[in-house]
C-alpha positions, -999 to +999 in steps of 0.1 A: +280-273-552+299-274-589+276-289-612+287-311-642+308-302-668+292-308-704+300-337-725+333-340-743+323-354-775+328-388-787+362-406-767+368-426-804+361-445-835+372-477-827+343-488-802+338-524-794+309-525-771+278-544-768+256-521-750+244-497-775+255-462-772+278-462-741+284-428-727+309-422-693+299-401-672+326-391-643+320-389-603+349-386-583+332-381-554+348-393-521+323-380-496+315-410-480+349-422-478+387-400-475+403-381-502+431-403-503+433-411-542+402-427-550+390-391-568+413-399-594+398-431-609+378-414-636+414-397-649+433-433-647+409-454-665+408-428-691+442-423-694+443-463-700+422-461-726+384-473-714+368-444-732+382-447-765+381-486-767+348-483-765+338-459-788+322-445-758+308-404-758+322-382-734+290-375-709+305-353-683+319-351-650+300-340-621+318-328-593+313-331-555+304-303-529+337-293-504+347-327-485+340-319-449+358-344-422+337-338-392+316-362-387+274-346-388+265-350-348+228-357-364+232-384-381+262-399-370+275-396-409+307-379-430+288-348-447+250-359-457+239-326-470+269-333-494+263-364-506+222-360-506+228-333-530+253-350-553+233-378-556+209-354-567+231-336-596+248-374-602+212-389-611+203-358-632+234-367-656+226-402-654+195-399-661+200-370-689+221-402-705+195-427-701+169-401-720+195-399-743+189-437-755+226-443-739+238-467-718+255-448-688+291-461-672+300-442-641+333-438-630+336-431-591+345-419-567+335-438-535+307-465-529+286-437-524+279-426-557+255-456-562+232-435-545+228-409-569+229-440-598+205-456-580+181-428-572+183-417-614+164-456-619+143-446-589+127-417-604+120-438-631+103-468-614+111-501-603+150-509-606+171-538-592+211-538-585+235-562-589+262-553-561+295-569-567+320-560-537+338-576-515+320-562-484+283-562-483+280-525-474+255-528-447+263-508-417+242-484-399+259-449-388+260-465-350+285-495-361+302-477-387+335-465-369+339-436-392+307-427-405+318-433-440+288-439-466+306-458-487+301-488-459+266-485-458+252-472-492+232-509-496+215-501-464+208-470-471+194-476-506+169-504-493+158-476-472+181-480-438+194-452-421+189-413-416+162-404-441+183-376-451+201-401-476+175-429-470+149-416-483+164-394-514+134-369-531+109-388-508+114-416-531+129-441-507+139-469-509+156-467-538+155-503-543+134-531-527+150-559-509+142-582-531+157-565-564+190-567-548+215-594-555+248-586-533+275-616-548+305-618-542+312-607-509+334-619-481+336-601-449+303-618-431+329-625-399+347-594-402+309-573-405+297-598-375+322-590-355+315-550-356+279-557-351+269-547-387+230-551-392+223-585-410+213-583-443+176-587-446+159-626-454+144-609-487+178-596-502+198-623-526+231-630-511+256-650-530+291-649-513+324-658-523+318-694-514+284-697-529+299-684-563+330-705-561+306-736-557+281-727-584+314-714-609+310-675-618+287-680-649+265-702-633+263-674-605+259-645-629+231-664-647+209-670-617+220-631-606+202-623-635+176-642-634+162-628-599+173-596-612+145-600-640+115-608-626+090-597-604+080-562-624+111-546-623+119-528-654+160-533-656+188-533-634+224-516-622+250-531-619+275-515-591+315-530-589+335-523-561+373-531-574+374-551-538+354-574-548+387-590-570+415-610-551+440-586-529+469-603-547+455-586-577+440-559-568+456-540-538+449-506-552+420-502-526+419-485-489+403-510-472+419-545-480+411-579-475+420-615-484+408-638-510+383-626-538+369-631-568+400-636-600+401-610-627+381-643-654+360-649-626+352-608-624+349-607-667+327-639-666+300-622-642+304-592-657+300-601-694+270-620-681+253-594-663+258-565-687+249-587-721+216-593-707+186-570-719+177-556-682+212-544-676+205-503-679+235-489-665+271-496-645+293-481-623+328-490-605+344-479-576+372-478-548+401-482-570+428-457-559+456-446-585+476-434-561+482-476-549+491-483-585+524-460-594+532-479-622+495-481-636+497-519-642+462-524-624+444-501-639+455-510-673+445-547-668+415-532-649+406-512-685+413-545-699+384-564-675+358-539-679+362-534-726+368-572-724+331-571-703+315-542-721+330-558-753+321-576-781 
């Protein structure tokens, strides 16, 4: 597999953030989904400008093993060798930031990559996650009608499915039930209907009605307050770009009506990542190739400095 390429420096002078010493590191890894665009996220939010509005440093891009389409007759899975040794070199870089004293912001890639984000907090103890998409990820490889990892990755970091990805290092799960807040979300009939696993009683689930009824803030507060107890030492906060509207966001492969709005999306965001346990954040799914013009990923850039921002 190609390992990371070293960092690139500091992106800029003109940094705004909050979080102290942000530092991107790229992972345009599409394992658990298709190489049909979403590998090129790191480059357009870039090339809109997210590094260098935040000051951020350069941390490096790690890149992903040979995408293999046949689906592993083992595990039922799109290449799980693959992606169990990507999350490997993914959480080395993240981690290398964290030792750092930075604050890591990984740019995917697929859903998958939260694996490898995940399992870099893992190695370091007790971690929560704050999943914001618009599905709730929670498939086994049996209902999962292409074996794509990046509709099941919450399963399989709270320990559900093959233990080649479910249990990472030996150090699965990644994440407790409990230290997992999924908000959000809004395919419950759609997931039902495929005969997805229910998400467990002990995992937090806020969906896009509950957060419409409590207003966003409101929802990101109380997010963060489960996400702070208990004797966890921080959390990580994961977006999938589907978690926002379809009329605002249709640069995604798998789409669906309704969602969060982009002040709704800044709101939680801010929220979350202002907090003192927020220790890292990722997004993901947002496909360049649905956005010719780059309008969304310009106002995109514009959601996550406004939300990294000061």
């Amino acid at each position: 597999m190609r390992r990371m390429r070293g960092p690139a420096g500091v992106a800029g002078p003109t940094g705004t953030s909050h979080v102290r010493g942000v530092a991107v590191v790229e992972a345009p890894s599409v394992l658990g989904l298709r190489p049909t665009g979403v590998e090129e996220l790191p480059e357009a939010l870039l090339r809109a400008g997210l590094a260098v509005r935040l000051g951020a440093v350069r941390a490096g891009r790690v890149e992903p093993p040979r995408y293999d389409a046949r689906r592993d007759p083992d595990t039922g899975i799109l290449n799980p060798a693959g992606i169990a040794a990507y999350s490997a070199a993914l959480a080395d870089a993240v981690g290398g930031v964290m030792d750092a004293g930075r604050f890591p912001v990984v740019l995917g890639g697929d859903c998958g990559i939260l694996l490898g984000n995940l399992l870099a907090l893992r190695r370091r103890g007790r971690h929560g996650v704050l999943f914001l998409d618009g599905h709730t990820d929670f498939y086994q490889p049996s209902a999962e009608p292409a074996g794509e990892v990046a509709s099941m990755e919450l399963a399989l970091a709270t320990g559900r499915g093959p233990g080649v990805l479910a249990d990472l290092e030996g150090r699965g799960p990644l994440v407790r039930d409990e230290d997992v807040v999924a908000l959000g979300f809004r395919d419950t009939e759609e997931s039902t209907a495929a005969g997805m696993q229910p998400l467990p009683a002990g995992l937090h689930a806020m969906d896009l009605g509950r957060v419409r009824a409590l207003g966003a803030g409101e929802a990101a507060r109380r997010a963060v307050a489960l996400l702070t107890g208990g004797g966890v030492a921080g959390y990580w906060v994961h977006l999938d770009v589907d978690v926002l509207d379809d009329e605002v966001m249709p640069a995604v492969d798998y789409r669906q009506p309704g969602g969060l709005t982009w002040r709704e999306l800044e709101t939680v965001l801010r929220t979350a990542l202002a907090a003192p346990g927020a220790v890292g954040f990722d997004v993901a799914i947002f496909n360049p190739r649905l956005d010719p013009d780059g309008a969304v990923a310009a106002r995109l850039t514009e959601c996550l400095v406004r939300a990294l921002g000061a």
